[in-house]
C-alpha positions in Angstrom: -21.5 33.9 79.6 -18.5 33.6 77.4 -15.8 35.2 78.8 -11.8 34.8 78.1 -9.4 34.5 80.9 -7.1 37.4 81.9 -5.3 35.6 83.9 -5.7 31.8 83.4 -2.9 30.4 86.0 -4.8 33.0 88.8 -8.1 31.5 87.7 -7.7 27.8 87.4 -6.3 27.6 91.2 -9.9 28.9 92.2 -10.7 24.7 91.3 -9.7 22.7 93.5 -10.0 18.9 92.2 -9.9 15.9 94.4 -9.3 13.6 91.3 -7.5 14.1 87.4 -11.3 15.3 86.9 -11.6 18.1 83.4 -12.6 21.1 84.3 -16.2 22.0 82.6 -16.5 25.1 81.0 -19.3 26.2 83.1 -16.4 25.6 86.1 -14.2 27.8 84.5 -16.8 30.1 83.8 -17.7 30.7 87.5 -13.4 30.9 88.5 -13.5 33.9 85.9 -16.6 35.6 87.4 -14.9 35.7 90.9 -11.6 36.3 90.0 -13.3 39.1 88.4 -14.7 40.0 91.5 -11.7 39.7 93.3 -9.9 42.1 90.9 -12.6 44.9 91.0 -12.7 46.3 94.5 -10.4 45.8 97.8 -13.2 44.6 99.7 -14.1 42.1 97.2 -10.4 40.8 97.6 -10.3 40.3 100.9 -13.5 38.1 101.4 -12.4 36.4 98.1 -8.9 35.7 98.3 -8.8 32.3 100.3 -12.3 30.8 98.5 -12.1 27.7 96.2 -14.1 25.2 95.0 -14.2 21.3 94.2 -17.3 21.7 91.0 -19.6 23.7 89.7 -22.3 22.2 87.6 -25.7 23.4 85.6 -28.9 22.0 86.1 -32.4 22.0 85.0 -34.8 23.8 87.3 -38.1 23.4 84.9 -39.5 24.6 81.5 -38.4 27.7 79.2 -34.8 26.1 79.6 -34.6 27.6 83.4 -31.0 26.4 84.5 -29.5 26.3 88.1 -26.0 26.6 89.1 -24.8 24.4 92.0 -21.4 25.3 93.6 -19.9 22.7 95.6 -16.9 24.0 97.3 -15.0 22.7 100.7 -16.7 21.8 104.0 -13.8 23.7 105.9 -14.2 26.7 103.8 -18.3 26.9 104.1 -18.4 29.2 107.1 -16.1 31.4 105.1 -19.0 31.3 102.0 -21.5 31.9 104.4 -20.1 35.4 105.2 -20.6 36.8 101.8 -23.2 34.5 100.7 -25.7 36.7 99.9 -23.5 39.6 97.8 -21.8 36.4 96.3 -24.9 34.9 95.1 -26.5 37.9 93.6 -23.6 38.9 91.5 -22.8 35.5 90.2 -27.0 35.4 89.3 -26.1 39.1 87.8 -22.9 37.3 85.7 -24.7 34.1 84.8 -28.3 35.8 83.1 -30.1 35.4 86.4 -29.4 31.2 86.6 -29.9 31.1 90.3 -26.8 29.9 92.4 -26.8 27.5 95.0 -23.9 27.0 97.5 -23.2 23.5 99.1 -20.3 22.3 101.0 -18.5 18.8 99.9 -19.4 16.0 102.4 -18.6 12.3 102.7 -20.9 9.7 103.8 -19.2 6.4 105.4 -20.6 3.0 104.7 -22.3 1.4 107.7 -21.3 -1.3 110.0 -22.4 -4.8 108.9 -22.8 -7.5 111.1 -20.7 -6.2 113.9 -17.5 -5.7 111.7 -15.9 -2.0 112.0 -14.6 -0.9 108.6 -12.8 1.6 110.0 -10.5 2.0 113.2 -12.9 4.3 114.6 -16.6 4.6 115.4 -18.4 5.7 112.3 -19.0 10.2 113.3 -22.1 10.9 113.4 -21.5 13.5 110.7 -21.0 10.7 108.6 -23.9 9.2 108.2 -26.2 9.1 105.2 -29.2 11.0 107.3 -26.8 13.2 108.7 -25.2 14.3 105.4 -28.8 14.7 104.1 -29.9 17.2 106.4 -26.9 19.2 106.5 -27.3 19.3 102.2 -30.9 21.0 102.6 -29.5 23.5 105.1 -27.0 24.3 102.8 -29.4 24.3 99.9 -31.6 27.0 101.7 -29.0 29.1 103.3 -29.8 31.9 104.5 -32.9 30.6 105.0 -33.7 29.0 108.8 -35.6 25.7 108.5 -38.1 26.2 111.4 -40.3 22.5 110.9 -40.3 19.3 108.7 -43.0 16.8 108.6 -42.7 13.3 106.5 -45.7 12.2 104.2 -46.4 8.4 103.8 -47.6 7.6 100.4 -50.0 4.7 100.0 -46.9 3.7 97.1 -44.6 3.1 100.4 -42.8 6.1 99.1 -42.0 9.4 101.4 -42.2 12.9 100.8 -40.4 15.8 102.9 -41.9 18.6 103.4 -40.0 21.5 105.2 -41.5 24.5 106.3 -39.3 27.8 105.8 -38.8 30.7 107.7 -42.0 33.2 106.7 -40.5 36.5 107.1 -38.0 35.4 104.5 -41.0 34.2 101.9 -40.3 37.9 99.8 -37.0 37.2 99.1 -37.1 33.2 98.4 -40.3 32.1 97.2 -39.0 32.6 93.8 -36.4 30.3 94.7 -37.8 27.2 96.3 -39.0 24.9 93.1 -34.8 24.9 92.3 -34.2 24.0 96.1 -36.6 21.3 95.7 -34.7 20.1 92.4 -31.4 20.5 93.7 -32.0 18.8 96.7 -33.4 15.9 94.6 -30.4 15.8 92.6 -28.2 15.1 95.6 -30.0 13.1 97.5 -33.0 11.1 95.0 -35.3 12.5 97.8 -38.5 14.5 97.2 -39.1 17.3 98.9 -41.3 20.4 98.9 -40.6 23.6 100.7 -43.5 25.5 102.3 -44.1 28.8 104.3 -46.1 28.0 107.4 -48.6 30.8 108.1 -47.8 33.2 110.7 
């Protein structure tokens, strides 16, 4: 998608960096798409006028150069995706060639306690914590999908493997989708995991 800014100043405020990061092309790319968006119809306006976002980054879903767009924008401003997550998704995979986009919100995990020493004033939330951060990253990489089981594999290599089992009315509209939720999800945690349908 090569597009030129009509409005550069407009667009770059749509990225919202924590650090002096550069912003990617592919970041500007997706500013463009919704500013365009934003500019096309009043109702677009309104649900997009307060949304930012930290990154946006492509990845490699598989063979035939399949690519995957992750979004990663503000944990405060998630509920906020969530209401126009589905139109947003479809017209940003209608801008992008069909590269499927996933939404996450930006998290923080805080180092544990060791030996009885508190690294920080207060008790460590829950919310926190590496597990916790984990399972709210595959809810966020399935949305709108509900999660209705998980089970954990043992290896015989002492190595685990996740297996969540998905909503089945919603196979029709995700199955299509779920080997890029497994590689996402690997990208942002190291873990494996395989999304399944359980039968009705």
């Amino acid at each position: 998608m090569e597009t030129v800014p009509s409005d550069s100043g407009v667009i770059m405020r749509r990225i919202v960096k924590q650090t002096k990061e550069r912003i990617s092309p592919i970041e500007e790319q997706v500013a463009q798409a919704m500013y365009d968006l934003e500019s096309g119809s009043a109702e677009w306006r309104a649900d997009l006028r307060e949304l930012v976002f930290h990154s946006a980054v492509e990845i490699d879903v598989g063979g035939g150069g399949r690519r995957a767009i992750l979004l990663v924008v503000p944990y405060r401003l998630l509920s906020k995706y969530h209401r126009v997550h589905t139109r947003l998704v479809r017209e940003l995979e209608k801008k992008f060639s069909g590269k499927q986009v996933v939404i996450i919100g930006k998290r923080r995990i805080l180092p544990r306690e060791r030996n009885g020493r508190r690294l920080l004033k207060q008790k460590r939330p829950h919310s926190r914590t590496l597990t916790a951060v984990h399972e709210a990253y595959l809810e966020d990489v399935v949305y709108p999908t509900d999660i209705v089981g998980k089970r954990i594999l043992y290896r015989t290599d002492q190595t685990r493997l996740l297996r969540v089992h998905l909503d089945p009315n919603e196979r029709n509209q995700v199955e299509h989708r779920i080997d890029t939720y497994a590689i996402v999800y690997k990208k942002l945690t190291g873990k494996d995991v395989v999304f399944e349908f359980p039968d009705v």
